[in-house]
N, C-alpha and C positions, 0 to 999 in steps of 0.2 A: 398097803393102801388099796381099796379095791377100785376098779376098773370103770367108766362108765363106757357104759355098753350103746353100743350104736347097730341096726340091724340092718344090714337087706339084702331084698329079695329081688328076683326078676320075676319082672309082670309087664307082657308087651302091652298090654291092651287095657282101655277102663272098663274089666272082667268086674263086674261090680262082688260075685260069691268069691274071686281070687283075691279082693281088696277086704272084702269083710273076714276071710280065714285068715288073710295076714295080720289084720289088726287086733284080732280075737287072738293070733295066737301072741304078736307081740302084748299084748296086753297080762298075759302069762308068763312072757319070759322077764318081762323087765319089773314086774310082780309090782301092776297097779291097784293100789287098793279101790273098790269097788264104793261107788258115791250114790246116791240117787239123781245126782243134776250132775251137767257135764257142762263145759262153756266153750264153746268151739268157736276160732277163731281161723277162717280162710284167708287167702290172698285174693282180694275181690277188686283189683286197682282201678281197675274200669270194664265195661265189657260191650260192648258194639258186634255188630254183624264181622267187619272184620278185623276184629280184636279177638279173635277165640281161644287164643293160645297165652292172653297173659294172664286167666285168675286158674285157680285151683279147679279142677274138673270137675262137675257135678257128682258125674257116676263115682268119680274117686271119693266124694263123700258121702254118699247113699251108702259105699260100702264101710265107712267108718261108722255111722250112723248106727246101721244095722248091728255091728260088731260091739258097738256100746249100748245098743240096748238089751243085745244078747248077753252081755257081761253085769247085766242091773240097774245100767245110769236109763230110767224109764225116759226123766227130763230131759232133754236137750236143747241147748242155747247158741243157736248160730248168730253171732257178731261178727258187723264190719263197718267200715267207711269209708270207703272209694276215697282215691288223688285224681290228680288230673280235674279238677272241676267238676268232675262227673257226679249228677246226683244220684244216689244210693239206689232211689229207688228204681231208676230207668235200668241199671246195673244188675241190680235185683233181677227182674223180669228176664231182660234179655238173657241174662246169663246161664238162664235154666233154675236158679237157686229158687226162686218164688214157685212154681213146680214142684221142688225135690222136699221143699218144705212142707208144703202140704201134703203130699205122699207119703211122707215118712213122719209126718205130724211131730216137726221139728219148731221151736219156736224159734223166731227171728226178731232181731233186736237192731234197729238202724241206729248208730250212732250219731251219725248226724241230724235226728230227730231227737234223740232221749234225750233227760237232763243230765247233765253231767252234777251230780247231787252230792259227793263224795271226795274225798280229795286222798291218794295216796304220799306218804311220803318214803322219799328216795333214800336210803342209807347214802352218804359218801355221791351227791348225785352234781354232776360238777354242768350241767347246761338248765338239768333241771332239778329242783329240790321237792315237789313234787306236781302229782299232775292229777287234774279232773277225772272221774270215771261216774258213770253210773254205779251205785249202789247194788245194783243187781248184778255185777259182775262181782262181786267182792262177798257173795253168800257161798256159803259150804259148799263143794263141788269140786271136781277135780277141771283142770284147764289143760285143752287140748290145741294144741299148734297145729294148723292142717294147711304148710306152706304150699307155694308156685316153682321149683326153684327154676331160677332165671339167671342170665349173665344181666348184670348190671353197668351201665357208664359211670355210678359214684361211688360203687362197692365193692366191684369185681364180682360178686355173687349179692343174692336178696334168698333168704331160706327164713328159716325159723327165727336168726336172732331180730333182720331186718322188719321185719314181719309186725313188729310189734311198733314199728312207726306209725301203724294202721291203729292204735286205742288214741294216739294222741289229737285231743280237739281242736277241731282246724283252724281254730282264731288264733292259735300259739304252735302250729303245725311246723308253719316256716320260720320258725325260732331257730336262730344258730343252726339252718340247714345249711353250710355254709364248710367251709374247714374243719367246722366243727362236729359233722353227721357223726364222725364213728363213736364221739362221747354222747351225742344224744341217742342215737342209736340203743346205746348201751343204759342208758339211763331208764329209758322204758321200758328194756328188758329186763329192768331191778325191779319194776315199779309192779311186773304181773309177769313172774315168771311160769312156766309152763309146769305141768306134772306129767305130760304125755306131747311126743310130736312125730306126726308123722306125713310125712315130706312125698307129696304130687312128684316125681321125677323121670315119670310115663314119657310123658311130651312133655320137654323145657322150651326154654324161649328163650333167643337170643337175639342181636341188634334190636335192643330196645325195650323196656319191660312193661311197657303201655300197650304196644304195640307191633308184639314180637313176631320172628320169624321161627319154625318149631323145628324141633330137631327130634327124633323119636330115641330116646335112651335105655327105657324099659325098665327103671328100677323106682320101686318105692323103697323110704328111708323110716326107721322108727328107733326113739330114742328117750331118753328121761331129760335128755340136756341138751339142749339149744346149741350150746358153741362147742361140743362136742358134735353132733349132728350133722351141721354149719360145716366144722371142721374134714368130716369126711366127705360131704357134699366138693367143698373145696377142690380135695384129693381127685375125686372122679371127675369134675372138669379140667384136671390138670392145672389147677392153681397151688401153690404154696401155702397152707392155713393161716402160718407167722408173718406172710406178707399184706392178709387181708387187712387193714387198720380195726375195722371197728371186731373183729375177731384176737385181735391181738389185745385190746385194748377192757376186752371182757374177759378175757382170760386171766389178765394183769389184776384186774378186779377179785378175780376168785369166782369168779362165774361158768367157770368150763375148762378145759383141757382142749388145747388146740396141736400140740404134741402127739402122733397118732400113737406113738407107743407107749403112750397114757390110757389109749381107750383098746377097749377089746371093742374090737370090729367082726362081728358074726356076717358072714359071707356066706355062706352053705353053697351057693351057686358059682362060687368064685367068678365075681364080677371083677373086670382088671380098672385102672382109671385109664384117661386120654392120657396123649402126650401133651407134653410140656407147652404150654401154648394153645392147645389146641381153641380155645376159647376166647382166647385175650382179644378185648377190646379192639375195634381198629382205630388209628389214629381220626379223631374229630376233621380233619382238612379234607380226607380222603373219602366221607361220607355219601358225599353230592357234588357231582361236578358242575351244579349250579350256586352251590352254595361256600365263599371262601373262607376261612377260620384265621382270624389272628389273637394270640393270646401274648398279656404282658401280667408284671405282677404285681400283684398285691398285697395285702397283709402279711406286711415283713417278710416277706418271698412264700409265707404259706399257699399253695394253690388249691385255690377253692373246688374243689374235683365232685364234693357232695353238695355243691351251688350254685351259682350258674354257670361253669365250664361244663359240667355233667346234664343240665338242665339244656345246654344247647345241643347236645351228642344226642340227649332222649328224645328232642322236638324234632332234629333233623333225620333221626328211625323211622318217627312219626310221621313225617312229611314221606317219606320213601316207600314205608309199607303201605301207606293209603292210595299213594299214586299207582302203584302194581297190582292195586287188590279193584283198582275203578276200573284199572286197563281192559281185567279180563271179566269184570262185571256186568250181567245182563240187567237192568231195570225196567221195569214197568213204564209204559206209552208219559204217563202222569210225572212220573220220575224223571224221568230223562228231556220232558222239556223243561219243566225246572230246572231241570244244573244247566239246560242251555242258557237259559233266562240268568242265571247267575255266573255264567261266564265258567262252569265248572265237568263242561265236557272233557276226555281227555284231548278229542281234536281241539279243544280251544285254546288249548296249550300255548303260551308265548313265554317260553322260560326269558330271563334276564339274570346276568351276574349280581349277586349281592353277597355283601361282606360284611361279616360279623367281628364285633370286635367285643373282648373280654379283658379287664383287667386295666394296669397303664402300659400300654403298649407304643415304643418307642421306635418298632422299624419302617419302614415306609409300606406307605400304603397305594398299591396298586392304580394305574388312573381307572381302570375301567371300574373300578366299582366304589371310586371316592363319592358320585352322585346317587349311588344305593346303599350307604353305610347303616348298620343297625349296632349303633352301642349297648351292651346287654350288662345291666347293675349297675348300682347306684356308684361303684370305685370308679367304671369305665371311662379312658379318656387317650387320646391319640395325638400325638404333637401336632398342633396346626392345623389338626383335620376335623369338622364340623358333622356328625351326624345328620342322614337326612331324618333316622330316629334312635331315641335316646328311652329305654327301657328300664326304667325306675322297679329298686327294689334289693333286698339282699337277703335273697339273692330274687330274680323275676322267676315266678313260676313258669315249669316248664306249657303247659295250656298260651299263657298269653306270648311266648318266642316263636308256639306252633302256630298258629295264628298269624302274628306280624311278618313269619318267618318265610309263610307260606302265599301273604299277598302281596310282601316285596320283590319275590322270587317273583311271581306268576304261576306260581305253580300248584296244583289241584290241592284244596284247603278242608282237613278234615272237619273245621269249625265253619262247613259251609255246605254240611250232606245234608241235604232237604229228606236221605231215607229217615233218619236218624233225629231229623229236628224238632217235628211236633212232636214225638213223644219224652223226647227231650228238655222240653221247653216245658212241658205237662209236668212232669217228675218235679223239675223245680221250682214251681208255684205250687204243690201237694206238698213237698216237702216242707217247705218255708212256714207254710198254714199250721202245718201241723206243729213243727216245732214251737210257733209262737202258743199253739196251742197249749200244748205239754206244758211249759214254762206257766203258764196262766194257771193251772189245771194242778200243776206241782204246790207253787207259792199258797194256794190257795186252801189246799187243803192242810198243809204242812201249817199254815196259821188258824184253821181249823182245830188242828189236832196240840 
């Protein structure tokens, strides 16, 4: 039975002719057949001044860019759709990608603007049986993965397979994100499997995948499969592949080899992985020593790790990377009395104990933080003990915990950066217009024709 083959190389820097010869030459090793359209697909989750370290790297896809149209694919189709609330288009911009697009006369396709006009259906698809896509992604062409890879709070890792939570449309987004992420996870990866992937692993991100802190690695990954890919990714963070769920769970499928001694792993460089651990999660309680964690349980002792336990670990990253990135931040005269005005200097600071409670949580509850309590999910509930708020949802998006999380604390609230906010607030009213647009524009012709 042959091997799938996983590649890499070291590459300290985003050498954009070091990224283009590597893709050029993976694209020879792993014997991609040659398309005129390409549909390329980043890790684009959000992208802020300082958030720079959680999407896929510009220059690292200038050189993919390049390398595929030096290999024939003239068309190229960059697809995405931010989490985190964030709209597309601010993400866009800031992120460098509206730039690199026109430079390299890439076309760009906002997800959360197009129609979703098409519907995929799922073999064997156990959250979802099928799912909306634009039409346009579903024409001849070969589909390229061009992950972030990142430590994750609901996955242990987010690469190639995770990746593809980014096609699904946001009105059924937070469908069974829940206990249930590693089978939806996997379902979307049935729904548009990849033909090519090759994996950002320059600079990863870790505590937090919104708003990460970086760690410089130096490898790019390239591969035909996903949860093989995934698999080796794994391996060099020092995680277990068989331990990842939604890794396990696609293998189970017939979707990959997570077994390294299934895949021929091309090293040339002999890159070694971390130690055992070197990566793993910190426990949720120990994140903020403003912030305290109580978790009890729930669905039939399932622990919702891809819902809101994992969702409260990502908003309190979030809370943590923002307040270190204000501290050593200069802003402009205009700037900085505005965050006075809103109470969002860092001298303004008056932290306060608040306690988060997930799940049914049955042990007692601290007094100092019984009068700041925030119940987070629609399960959550406390013996005898009354939230000052109660966070509807299953699970609550991680944006609205960062938010509550950050004005029950007192503590500096990224959904409160006056840098970030007009053009913020802009994106999302062009966005909105547009869409209603399209959808007009769609039906109308479609009854036309």
């Amino acid at each position: 039975m042959r091997k799938e083959k996983v590649i890499l190389k070291r590459i300290d820097s985003y050498d954009v002719q070091a990224i283009r010869h590597f893709t050029g030459e993976a694209i020879r090793i792993l014997d991609i057949e040659s398309k005129p359209r390409a549909f390329v697909k980043p890790n684009l989750v959000q992208a802020t001044r300082y958030a720079e370290h959680a999407y896929t790297h510009p220059e690292f896809l200038r050189g993919v860019f390049k390398a595929l149209n030096e290999s024939g694919i003239t068309e190229r189709v960059l697809f995405e759709d931010c989490g985190l609330a964030v709209p597309l288009r601010h993400a866009f911009r800031t992120s460098g990608y509206n730039r690199l697009c026109k430079e390299e006369k890439v076309r760009f396709l906002n997800l959360s603007e197009a129609v979703h006009d098409a519907f995929v259906k799922i073999k064997g698809g156990e959250v979802h049986t099928e799912l909306p896509l634009p039409s346009l992604l579903l024409q001849d062409g070969i589909r390229v993965y061009a992950p972030k890879l990142k430590v994750h709070s609901q996955t242990d890792i987010t690469g190639a397979c995770k990746l593809m939570i980014g096609i699904i449309k946001r009105s059924i987004r937070l469908h069974r994100h829940h206990y249930d992420l590693g089978r939806k996870i996997v379902d979307a990866l049935t729904a548009y499997p990849p033909d090519l992937i090759l994996m950002d692993a320059i600079t990863i991100g870790i505590n937090g995948v919104g708003c990460p802190d970086p760690v410089d690695l130096g490898v790019v990954i390239a591969a035909r499969n996903p949860v093989a890919a995934d698999a080796v990714a794994a391996w060099l963070l020092g995680f277990d592949p068989a331990k990842i769920e939604h890794l396990a769970l696609a293998s189970g499928r017939g979707l990959g080899p997570i077994d390294l001694s299934k895949i021929e792993i091309i090293n040339p460089d002999g890159i070694k992985p971390a130690r055992k651990g070197a990566f793993k999660e910190r426990d949720i309680g120990t994140l903020n020593p403003h912030i305290r964690y109580f978790e009890g349980q729930v669905h039939d002792g399932r622990r919702c790790r891809g819902g809101c336990i994992g969702f409260v670990a990502e908003a309190i990253h979030y809370v943590n990377h923002y307040r270190a990135w204000r501290r050593q931040e200069k802003v402009g005269f205009v700037a900085r009395a505005l965050f006075r005005l809103l109470g969002q200097q860092p001298s303004q600071e008056r932290p306060r104990s608040l306690g988060v409670v997930v799940g049914d949580y049955q042990g007692e509850i601290p007094a100092d933080v019984k009068d700041n309590l925030i119940f987070a999910g629609d399960c959550t509930r406390a013996d005898g003990v009354k939230p000052r708020v109660h966070l509807k949802g299953c699970p609550v998006y991680m944006g609205k915990k960062t938010l509550v999380f950050a004005l029950r604390a007192r503590l500096l609230n990224p959904y409160l950066d006056v840098v970030e906010g007009i053009p913020f607030l802009r994106a999302v009213v062009i966005e909105r217009l547009i869409k209603v647009w399209n959808i007009i524009t769609h039906h109308f012709f479609r009854r036309r024709t």
